[in-house]
N, C-alpha and C positions, 0 to 999 in steps of 0.2 A: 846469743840470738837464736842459733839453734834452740834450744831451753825454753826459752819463752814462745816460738811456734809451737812446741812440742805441750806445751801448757796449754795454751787456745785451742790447740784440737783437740784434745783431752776434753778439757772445759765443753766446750761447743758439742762436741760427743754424750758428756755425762747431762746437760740441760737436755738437750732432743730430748729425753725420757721425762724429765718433770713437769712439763707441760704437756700432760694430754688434754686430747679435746675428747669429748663424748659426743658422738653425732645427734642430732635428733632423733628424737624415736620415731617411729612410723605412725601413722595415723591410727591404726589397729590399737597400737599399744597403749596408745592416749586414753580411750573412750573404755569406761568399766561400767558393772550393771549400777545404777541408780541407789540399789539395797546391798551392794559390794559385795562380796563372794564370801563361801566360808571359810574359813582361817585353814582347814588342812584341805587341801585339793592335788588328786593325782593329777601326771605329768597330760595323761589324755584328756583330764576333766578338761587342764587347762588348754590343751590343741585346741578341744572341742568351743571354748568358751571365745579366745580366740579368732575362731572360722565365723562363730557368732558373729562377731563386730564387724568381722571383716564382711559378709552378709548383709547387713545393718546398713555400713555406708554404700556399701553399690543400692541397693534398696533404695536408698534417700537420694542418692543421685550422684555422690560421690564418684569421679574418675576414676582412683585407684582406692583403694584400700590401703596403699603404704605410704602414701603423699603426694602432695598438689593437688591441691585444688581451684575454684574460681577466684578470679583478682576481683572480681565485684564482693565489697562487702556485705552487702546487703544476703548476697544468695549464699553466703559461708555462714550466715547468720543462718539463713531460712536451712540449712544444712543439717546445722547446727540442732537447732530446736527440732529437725524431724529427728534426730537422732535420740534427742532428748526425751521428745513422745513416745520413742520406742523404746526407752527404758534404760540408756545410756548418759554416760557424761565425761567430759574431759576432765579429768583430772588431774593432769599434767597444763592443763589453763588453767584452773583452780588455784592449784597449787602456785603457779608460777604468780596471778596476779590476786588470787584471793576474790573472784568474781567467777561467774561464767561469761561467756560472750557476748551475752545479751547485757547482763548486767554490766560487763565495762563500756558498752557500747548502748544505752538507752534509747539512740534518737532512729536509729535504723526504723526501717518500716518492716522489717520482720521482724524486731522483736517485741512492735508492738503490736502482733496479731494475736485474734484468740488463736487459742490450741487447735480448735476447731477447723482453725485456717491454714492448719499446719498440714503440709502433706504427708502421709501414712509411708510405711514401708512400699514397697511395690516389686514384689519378686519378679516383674518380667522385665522390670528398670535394671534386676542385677545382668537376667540371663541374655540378657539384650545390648550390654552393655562393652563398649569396645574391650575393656579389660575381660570380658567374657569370652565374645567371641573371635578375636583376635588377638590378644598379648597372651592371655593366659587359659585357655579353654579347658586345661585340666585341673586348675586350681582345684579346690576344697570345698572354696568361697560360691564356685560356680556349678557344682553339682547342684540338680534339682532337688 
């Protein structure tokens, strides 16, 4: 009897490790430039490039830069596409469904505007922006 609890914990001990999970990525890590980077880049290129995105989504209206966003579809889309205009894209959506947002989701009403209708970056959206001036004010993302 002994023996066979001694086996289960064993057991139950050696599985905990073969199932990891990997968490989701952050929102930052998702979005890369549109014409995708060059194949060798220093460690700074990539901080730099990074801070970019993280920039990018406060700009377009993004809450945070590392995740969560709105539960209305509609305005993750319209998000979305400003991100897109700005010369971004998720690729970690891509990848996972083989569409972008708009494309898995056709019927939304922002994804059937023109570009034109798309709202721009807007740097006072970042520095304005609760993760600016209260969560995180000395971020990277938040310097002028």
């Amino acid at each position: 009897m002994k023996k066979q609890l001694l086996l289960i914990v064993i057991l139950a001990i050696a599985c905990t490790g073969c199932f990891k999970r990997h968490p989701m990525p952050y929102t930052y890590e998702a979005y890369k430039k549109k014409d995708g980077y060059p194949y060798f880049r220093t460690e700074a290129q990539k901080k730099l490039d990074e801070i970019e995105v993280q920039k990018a989504l406060l700009e377009c209206g993004y809450p945070s830069p590392i995740g969560g966003g709105p539960n209305d579809l509609n305005e993750l889309a319209l998000l979305d596409r400003c991100m897109e205009k700005a010369g971004f894209i998720d690729f970690n959506y891509i990848n996972a469904f083989g569409k972008t947002w708009c494309e898995q989701r056709p019927n939304l009403p922002a994804c059937n505007l023109p570009l034109s209708q798309i709202p721009d970056r807007n740097i006072s959206m970042r520095l304005n922006s609760k993760w600016c001036t209260k969560l995180y004010p000395q971020a990277d993302a938040c310097k002028p």
